[in-house]
BALOBA-1460 file (C-alpha; in Angstrom, 3 decimals):
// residues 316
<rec num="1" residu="x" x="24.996" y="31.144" z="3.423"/>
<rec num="2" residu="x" x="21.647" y="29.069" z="4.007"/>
<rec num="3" residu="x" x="22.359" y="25.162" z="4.863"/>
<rec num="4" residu="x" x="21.358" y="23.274" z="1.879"/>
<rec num="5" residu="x" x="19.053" y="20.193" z="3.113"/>
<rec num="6" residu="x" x="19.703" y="16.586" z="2.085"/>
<rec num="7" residu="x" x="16.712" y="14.581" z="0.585"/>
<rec num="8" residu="x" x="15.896" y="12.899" z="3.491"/>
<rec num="9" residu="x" x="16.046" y="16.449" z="5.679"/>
<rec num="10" residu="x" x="13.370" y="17.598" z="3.172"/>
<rec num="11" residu="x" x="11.088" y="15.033" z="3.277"/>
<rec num="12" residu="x" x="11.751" y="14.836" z="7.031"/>
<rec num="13" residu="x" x="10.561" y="18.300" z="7.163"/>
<rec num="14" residu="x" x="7.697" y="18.294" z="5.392"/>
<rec num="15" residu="x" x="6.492" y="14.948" z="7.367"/>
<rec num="16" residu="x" x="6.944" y="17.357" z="10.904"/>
<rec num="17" residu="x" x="5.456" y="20.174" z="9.185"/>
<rec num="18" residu="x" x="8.905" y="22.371" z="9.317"/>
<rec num="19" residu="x" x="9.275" y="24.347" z="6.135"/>
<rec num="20" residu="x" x="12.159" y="23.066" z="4.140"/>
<rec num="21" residu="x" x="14.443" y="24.749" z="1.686"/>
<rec num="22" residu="x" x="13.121" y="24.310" z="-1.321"/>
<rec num="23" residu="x" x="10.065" y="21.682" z="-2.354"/>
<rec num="24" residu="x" x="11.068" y="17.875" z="-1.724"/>
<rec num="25" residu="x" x="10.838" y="16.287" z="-5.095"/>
<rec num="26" residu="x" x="10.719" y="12.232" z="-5.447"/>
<rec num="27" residu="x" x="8.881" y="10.520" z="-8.206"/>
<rec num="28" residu="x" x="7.660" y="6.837" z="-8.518"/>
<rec num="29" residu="x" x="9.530" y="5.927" z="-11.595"/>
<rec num="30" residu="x" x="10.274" y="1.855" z="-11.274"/>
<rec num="31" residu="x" x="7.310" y="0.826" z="-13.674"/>
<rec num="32" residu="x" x="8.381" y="3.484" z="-16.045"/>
<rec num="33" residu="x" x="11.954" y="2.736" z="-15.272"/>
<rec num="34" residu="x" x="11.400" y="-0.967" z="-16.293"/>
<rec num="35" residu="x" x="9.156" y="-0.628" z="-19.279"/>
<rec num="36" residu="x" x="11.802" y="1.678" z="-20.807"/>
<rec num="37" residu="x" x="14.369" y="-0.963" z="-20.296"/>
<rec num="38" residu="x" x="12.232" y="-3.810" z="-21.335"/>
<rec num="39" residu="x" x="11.003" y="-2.004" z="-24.929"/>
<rec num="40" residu="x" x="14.747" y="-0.400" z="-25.353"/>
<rec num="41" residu="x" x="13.561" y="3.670" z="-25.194"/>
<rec num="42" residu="x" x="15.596" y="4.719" z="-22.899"/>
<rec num="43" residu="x" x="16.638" y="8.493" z="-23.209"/>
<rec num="44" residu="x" x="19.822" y="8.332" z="-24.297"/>
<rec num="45" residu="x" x="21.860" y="10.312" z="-20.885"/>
<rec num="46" residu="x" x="20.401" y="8.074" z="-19.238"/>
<rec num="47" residu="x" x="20.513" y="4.445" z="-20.853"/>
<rec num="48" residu="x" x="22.691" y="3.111" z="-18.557"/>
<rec num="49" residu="x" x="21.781" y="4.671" z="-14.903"/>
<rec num="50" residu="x" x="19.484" y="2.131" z="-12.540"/>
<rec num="51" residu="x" x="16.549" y="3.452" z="-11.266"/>
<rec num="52" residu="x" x="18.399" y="5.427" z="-8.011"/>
<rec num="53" residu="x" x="20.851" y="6.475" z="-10.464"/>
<rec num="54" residu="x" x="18.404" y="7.790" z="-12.730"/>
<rec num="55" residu="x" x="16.127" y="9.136" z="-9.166"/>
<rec num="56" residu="x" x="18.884" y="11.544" z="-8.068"/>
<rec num="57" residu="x" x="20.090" y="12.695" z="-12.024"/>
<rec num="58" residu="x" x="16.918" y="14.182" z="-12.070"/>
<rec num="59" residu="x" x="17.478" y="16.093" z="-8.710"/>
<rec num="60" residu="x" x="14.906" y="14.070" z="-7.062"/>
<rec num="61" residu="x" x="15.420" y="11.822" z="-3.775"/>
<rec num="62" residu="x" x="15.003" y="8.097" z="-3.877"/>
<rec num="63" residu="x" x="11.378" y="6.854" z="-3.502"/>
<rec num="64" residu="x" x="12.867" y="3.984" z="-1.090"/>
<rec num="65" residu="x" x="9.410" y="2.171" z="-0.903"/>
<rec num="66" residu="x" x="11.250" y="-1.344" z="-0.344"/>
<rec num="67" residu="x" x="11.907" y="-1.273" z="3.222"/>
<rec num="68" residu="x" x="10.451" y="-3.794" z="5.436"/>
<rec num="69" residu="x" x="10.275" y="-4.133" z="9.047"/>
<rec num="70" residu="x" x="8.575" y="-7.939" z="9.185"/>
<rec num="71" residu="x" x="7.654" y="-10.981" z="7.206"/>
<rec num="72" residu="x" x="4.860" y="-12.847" z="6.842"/>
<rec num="73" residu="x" x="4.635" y="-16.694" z="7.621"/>
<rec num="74" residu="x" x="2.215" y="-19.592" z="8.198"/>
<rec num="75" residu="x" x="2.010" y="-21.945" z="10.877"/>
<rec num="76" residu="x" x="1.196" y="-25.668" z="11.146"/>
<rec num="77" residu="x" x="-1.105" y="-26.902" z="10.022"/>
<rec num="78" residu="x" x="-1.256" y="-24.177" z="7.357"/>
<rec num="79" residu="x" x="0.848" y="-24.625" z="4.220"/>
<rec num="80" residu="x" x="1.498" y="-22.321" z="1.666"/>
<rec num="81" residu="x" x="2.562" y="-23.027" z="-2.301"/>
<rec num="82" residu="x" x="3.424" y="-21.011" z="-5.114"/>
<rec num="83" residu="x" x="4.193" y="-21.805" z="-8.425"/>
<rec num="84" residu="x" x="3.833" y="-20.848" z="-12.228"/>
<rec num="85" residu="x" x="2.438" y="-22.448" z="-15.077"/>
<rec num="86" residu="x" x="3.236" y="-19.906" z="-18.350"/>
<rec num="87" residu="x" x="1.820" y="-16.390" z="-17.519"/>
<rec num="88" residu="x" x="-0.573" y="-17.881" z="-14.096"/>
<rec num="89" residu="x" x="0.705" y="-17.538" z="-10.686"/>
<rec num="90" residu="x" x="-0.942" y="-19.974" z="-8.674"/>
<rec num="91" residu="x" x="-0.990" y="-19.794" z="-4.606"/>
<rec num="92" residu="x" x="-2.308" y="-22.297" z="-2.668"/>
<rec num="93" residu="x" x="-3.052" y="-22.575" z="1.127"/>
<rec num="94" residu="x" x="-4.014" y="-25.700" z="2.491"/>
<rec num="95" residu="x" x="-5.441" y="-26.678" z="6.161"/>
<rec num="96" residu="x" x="-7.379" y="-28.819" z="8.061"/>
<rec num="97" residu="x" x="-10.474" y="-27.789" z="7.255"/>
<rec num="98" residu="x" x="-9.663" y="-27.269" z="3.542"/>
<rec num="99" residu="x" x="-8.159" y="-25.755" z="0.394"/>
<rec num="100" residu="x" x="-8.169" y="-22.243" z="-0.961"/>
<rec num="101" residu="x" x="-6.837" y="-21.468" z="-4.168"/>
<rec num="102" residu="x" x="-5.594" y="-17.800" z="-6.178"/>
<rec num="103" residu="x" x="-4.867" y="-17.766" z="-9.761"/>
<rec num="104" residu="x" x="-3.589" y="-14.413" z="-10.897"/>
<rec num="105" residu="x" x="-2.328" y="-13.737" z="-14.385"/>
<rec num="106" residu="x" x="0.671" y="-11.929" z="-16.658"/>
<rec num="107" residu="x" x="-0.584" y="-10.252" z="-19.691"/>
<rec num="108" residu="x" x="1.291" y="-8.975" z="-22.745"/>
<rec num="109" residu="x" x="4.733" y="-7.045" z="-21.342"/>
<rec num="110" residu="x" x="2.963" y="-6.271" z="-17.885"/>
<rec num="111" residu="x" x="5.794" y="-8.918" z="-16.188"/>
<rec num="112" residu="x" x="8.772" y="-7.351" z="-18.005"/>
<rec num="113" residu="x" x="7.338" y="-3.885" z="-16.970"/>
<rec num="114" residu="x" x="7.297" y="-4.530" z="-13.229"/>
<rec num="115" residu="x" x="3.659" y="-4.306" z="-13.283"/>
<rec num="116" residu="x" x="1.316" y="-7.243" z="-11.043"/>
<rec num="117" residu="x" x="-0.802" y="-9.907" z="-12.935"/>
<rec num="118" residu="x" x="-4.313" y="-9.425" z="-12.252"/>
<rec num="119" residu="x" x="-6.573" y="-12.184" z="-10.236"/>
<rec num="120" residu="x" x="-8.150" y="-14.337" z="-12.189"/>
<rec num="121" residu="x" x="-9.716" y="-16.739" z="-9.553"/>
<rec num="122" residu="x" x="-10.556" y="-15.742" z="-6.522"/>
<rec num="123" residu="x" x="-9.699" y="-18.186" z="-3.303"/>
<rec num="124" residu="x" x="-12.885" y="-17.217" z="-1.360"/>
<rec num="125" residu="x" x="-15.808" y="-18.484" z="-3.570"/>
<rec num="126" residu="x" x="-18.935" y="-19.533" z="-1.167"/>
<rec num="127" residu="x" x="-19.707" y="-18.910" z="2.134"/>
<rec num="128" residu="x" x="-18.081" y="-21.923" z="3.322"/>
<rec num="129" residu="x" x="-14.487" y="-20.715" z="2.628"/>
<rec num="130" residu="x" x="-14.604" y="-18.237" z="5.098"/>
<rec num="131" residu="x" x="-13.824" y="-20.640" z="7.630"/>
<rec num="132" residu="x" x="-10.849" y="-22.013" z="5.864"/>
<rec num="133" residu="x" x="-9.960" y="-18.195" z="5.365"/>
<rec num="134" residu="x" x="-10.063" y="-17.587" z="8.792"/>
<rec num="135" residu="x" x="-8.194" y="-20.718" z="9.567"/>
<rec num="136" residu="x" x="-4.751" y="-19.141" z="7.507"/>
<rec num="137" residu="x" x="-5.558" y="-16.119" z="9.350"/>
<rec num="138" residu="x" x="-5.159" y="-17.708" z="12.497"/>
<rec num="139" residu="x" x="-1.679" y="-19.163" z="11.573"/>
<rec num="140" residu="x" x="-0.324" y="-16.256" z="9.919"/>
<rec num="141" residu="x" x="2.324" y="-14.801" z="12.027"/>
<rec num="142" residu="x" x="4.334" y="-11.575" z="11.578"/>
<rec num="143" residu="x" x="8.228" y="-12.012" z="12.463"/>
<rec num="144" residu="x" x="10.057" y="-8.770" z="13.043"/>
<rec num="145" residu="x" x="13.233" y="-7.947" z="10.697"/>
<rec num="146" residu="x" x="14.189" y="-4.787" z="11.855"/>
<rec num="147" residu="x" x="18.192" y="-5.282" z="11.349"/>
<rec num="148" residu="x" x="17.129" y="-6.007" z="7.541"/>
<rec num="149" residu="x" x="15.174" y="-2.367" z="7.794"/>
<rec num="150" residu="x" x="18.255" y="-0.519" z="8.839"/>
<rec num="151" residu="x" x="20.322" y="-2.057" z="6.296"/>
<rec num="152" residu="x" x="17.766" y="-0.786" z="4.271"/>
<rec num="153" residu="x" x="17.626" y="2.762" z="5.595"/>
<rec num="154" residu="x" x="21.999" y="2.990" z="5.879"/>
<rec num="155" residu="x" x="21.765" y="1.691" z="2.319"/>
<rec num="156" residu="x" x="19.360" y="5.425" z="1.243"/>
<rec num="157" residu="x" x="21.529" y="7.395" z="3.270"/>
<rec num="158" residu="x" x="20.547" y="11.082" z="2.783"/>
<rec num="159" residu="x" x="19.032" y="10.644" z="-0.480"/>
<rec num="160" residu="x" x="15.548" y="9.552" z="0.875"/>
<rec num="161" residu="x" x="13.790" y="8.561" z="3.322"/>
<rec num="162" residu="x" x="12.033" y="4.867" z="3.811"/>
<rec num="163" residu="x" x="8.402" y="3.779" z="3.546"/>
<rec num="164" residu="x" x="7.088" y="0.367" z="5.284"/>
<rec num="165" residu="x" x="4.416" y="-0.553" z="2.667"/>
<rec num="166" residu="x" x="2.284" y="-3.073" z="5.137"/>
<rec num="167" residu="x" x="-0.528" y="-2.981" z="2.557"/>
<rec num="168" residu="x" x="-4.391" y="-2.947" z="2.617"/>
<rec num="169" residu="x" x="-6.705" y="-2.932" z="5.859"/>
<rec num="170" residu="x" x="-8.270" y="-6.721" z="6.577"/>
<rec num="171" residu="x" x="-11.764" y="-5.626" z="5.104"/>
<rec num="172" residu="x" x="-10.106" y="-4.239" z="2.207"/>
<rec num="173" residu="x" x="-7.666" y="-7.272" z="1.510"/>
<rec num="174" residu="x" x="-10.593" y="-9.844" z="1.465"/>
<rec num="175" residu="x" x="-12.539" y="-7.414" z="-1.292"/>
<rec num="176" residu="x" x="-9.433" y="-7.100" z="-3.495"/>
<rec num="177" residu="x" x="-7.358" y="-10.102" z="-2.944"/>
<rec num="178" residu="x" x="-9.718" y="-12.632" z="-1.416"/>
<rec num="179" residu="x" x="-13.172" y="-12.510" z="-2.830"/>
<rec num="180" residu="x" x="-13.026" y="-9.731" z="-5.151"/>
<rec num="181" residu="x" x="-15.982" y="-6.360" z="-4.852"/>
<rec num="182" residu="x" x="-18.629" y="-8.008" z="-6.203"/>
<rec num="183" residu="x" x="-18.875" y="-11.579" z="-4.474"/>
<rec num="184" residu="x" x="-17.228" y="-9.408" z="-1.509"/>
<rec num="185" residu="x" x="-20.348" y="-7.047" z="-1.084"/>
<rec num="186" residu="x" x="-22.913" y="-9.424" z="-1.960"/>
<rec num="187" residu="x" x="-21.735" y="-11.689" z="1.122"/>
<rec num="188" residu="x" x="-21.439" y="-8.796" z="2.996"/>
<rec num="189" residu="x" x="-25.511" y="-7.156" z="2.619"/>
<rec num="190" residu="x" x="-26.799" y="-10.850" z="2.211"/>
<rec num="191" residu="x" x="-24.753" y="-12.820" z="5.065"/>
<rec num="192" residu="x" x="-22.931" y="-10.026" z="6.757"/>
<rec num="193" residu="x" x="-22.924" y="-12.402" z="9.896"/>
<rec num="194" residu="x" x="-19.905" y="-14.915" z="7.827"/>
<rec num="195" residu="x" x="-18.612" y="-11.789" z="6.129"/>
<rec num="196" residu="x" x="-17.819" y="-9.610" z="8.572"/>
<rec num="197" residu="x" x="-17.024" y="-12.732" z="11.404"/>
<rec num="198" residu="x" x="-13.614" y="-13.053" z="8.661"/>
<rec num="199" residu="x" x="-13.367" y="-9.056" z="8.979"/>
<rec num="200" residu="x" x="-12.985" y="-9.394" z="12.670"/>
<rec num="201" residu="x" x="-11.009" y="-11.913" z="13.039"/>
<rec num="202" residu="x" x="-8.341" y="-10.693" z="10.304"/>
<rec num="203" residu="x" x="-8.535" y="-7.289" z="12.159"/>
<rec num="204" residu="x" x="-7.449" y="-8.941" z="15.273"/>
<rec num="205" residu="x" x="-4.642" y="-10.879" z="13.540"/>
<rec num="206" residu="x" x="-3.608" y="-7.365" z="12.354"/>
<rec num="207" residu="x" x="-3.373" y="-6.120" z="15.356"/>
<rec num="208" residu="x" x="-0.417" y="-8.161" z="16.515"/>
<rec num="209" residu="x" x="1.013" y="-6.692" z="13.217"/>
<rec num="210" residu="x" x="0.462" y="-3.245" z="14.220"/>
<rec num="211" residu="x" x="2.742" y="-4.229" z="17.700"/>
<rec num="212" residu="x" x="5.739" y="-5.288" z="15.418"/>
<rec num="213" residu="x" x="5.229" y="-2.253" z="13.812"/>
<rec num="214" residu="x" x="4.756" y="0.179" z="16.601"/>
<rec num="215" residu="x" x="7.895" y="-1.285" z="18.157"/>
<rec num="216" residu="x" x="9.848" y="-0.822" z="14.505"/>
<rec num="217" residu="x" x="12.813" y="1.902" z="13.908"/>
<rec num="218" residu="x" x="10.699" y="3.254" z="10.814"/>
<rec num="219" residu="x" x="9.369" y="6.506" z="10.657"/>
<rec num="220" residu="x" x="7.290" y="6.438" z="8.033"/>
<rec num="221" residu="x" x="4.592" y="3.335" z="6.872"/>
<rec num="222" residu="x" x="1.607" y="3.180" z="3.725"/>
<rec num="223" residu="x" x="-1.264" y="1.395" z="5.740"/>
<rec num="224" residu="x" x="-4.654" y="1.097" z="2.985"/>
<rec num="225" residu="x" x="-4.840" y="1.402" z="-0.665"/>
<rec num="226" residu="x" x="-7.297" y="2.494" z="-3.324"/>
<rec num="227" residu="x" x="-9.870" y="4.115" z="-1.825"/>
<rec num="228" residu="x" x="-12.263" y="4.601" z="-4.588"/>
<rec num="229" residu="x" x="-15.347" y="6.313" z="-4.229"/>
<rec num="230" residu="x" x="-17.431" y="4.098" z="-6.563"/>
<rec num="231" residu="x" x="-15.946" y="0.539" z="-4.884"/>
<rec num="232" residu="x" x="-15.690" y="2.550" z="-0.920"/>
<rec num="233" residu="x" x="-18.571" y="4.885" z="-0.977"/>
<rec num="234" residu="x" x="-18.886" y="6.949" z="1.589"/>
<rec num="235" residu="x" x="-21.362" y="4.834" z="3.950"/>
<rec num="236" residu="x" x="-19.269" y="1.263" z="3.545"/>
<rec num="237" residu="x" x="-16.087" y="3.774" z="4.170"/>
<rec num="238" residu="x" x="-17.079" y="5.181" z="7.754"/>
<rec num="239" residu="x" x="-18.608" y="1.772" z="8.925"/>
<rec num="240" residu="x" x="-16.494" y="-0.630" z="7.960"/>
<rec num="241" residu="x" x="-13.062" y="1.248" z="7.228"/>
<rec num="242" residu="x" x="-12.625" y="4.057" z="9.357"/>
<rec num="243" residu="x" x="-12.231" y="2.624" z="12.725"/>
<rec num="244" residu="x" x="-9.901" y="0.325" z="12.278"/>
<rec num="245" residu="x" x="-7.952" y="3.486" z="10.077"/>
<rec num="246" residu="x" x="-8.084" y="5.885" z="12.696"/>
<rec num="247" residu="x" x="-7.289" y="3.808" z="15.469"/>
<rec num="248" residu="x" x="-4.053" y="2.212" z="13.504"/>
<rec num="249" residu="x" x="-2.914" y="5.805" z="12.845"/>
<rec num="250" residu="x" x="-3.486" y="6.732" z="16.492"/>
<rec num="251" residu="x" x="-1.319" y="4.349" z="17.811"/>
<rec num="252" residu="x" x="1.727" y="4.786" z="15.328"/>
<rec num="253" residu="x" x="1.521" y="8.630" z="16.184"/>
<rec num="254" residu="x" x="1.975" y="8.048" z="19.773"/>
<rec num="255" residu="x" x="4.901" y="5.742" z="18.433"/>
<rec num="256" residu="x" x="6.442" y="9.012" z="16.472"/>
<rec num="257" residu="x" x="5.284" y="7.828" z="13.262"/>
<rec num="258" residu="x" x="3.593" y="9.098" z="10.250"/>
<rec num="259" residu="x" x="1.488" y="6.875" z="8.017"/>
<rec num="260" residu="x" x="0.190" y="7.505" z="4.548"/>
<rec num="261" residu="x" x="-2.044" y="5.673" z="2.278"/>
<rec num="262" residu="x" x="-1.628" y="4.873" z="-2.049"/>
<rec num="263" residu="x" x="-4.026" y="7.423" z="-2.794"/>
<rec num="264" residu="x" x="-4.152" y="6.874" z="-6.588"/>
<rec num="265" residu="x" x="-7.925" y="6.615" z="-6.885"/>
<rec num="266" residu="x" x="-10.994" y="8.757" z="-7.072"/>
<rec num="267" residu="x" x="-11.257" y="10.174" z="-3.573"/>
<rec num="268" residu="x" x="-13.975" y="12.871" z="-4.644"/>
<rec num="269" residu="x" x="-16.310" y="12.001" z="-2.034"/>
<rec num="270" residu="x" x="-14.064" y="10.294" z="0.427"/>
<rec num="271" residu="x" x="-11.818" y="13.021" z="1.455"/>
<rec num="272" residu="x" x="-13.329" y="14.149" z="4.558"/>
<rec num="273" residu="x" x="-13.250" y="10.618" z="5.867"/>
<rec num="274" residu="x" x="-10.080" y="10.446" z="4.747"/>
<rec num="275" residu="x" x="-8.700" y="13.135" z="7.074"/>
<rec num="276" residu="x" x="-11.278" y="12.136" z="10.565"/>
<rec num="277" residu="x" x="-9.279" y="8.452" z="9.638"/>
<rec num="278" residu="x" x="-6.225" y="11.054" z="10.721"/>
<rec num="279" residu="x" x="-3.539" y="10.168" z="7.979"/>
<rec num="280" residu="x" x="-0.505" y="11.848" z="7.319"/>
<rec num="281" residu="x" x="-0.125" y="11.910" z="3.502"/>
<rec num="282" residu="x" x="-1.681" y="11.233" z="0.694"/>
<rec num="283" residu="x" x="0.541" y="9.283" z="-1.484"/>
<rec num="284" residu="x" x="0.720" y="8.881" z="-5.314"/>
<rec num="285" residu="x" x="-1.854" y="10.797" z="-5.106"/>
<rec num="286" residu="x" x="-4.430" y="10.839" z="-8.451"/>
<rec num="287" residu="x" x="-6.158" y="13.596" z="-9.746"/>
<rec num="288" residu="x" x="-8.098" y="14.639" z="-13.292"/>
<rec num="289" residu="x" x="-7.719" y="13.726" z="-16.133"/>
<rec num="290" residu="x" x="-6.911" y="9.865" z="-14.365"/>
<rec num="291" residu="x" x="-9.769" y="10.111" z="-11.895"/>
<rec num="292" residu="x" x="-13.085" y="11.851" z="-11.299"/>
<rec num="293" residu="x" x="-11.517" y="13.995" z="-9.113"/>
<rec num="294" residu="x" x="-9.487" y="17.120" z="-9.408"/>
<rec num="295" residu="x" x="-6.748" y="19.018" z="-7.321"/>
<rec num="296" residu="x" x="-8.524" y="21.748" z="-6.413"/>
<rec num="297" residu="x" x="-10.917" y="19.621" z="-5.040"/>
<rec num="298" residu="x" x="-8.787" y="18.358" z="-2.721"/>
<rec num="299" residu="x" x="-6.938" y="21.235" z="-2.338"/>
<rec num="300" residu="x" x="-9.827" y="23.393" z="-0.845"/>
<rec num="301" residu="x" x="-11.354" y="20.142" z="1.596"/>
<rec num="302" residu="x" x="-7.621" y="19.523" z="2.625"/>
<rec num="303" residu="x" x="-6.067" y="22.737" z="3.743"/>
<rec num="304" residu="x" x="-2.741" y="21.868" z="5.069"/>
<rec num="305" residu="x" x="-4.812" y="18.991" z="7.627"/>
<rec num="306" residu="x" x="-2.308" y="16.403" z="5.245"/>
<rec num="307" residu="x" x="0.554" y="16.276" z="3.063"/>
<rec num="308" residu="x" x="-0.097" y="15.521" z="-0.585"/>
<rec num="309" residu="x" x="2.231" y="13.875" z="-2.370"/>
<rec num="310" residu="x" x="1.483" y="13.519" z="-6.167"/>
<rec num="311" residu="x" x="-1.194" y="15.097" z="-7.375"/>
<rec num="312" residu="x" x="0.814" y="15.783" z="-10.781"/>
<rec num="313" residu="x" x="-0.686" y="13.365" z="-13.215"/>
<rec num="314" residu="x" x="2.193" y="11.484" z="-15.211"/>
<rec num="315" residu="x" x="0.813" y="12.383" z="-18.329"/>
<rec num="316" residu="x" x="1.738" y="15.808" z="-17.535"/>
């Protein structure tokens, strides 16, 4: 009689290209999880399971995306505030050479339903916040927490198998979270000199990110997010995204790990960057009717160079 795999022996399978014994299942379910809770439509077996609970009724592993392996902090003289006023989140860093500020915002049942308020105000708003941005960069540090990871990974056990969301590349995290794509890009082609001084600089803070990572006891870590090919054509992609992409994933595979990226965007014409960047999985990855983009498309220009995971639309 053939060994029946765990979860975790699956997806560990897959990840070292072994064949496994039947195909790994595991679903993202926590924002539909959560909105079923929060507008009481439950299906009734399962009204009362948690989200694991519900995970591994369905015969599916856990998703385990909450492990962590670091956290972030500031240093003097950086300080950082949040706080709420009604639906507004408002973060604050302040330093010696200034103030920059984020207002993001709840609306409707998005809180209840686990999903993130959207940015409102943007922190870097002329050219002379870069310097205040790169300031906080400066005095971020990255503090290992590895002992809270394996408490993490003993708590999954065979049902799954951990992944270290660390979040978008520097160049990326100023044009979503910093400036937003159209002040972003329009510093970028009309004072690329400030612009990309910030990009460099958070790229070598990252760096000493990547080292608490390298030395980590994951196995498996999300590095970039949302590669669109309307907001990351192809051109801004291979200049000013896939170095730093394809170096990252060079050094966790000599560390024995895999990386992935949130692939729920239109990758249409990014998906032969995306595999010279060298990842190992696609993840949550999107396809028609949600994006531009469909799976034979990526199908054919993949092969089996990378592991998709997704690629089932939810509506479905």
């Amino acid at each position: 009689i053939a060994h029946s795999m765990t979860h975790r022996e699956r997806f560990r399978a897959v990840l070292r290209g072994g064949l496994p014994d039947r195909v790994p299942m595991v679903c993202r379910l926590d924002i539909w999880h959560r909105s079923r809770r929060h507008y009481g439509d439950m299906p009734a077996e399962a009204a009362g399971d948690s989200l694991e609970q519900l995970q591994l009724r369905l015969g599916m592993g856990l998703s385990a995306r909450g492990g962590k392996v670091l956290r972030v902090e500031y240093l003097p003289p950086v300080r950082y505030a949040q706080r709420r006023e009604g639906p507004s989140v408002i973060e604050e860093w302040t330093t010696d050479r200034g103030r920059l500020r984020r207002v993001s915002r709840y609306t409707g049942d998005a809180e209840a339903c686990g999903i993130r308020p959207s940015i409102v105000e943007y922190p870097i708003r002329s050219l002379d916040d870069y310097a205040v941005y790169e300031e906080i960069v400066r005095h971020t540090t990255y503090v290992p927490d590895y002992e809270g990871y394996r408490d993490y990974d003993r708590a999954i056990g065979v049902n799954g198998l951990p992944m270290v969301i660390l979040g978008p590349i520097p160049v990326q995290e100023i044009l979503l979270g910093w400036t937003g794509y159209e002040a972003g890009y329009d510093h970028l082609y009309n004072s690329p000199e400030v612009f990309l001084h910030a990009v460099e600089t958070a790229n070598e803070k990252h760096r000493e990110m990547w080292r608490v990572v390298e030395e980590s006891p994951c196995e498996l870590v999300l590095y970039g997010a949302h590669f669109d090919s309307g907001l990351t054509p192809p051109p801004i992609f291979r200049k000013h995204f896939l170095p730093v992409i394809q170096a990252f994933n060079r050094r966790m595979h000599r560390a024995g790990k895999k990386v992935a990226f949130h692939a729920d965007a239109d990758l249409r014409l990014l998906v032969d960057l995306i595999l010279e960047a060298e990842y190992d999985v696609m993840d949550c990855l999107a396809v028609s009717p949600l994006v531009n983009c469909t799976f034979q498309h990526i199908r054919q220009r993949c092969q089996d160079r990378i592991i998709l995971w997704g690629g089932i639309p939810s509506t479905m």
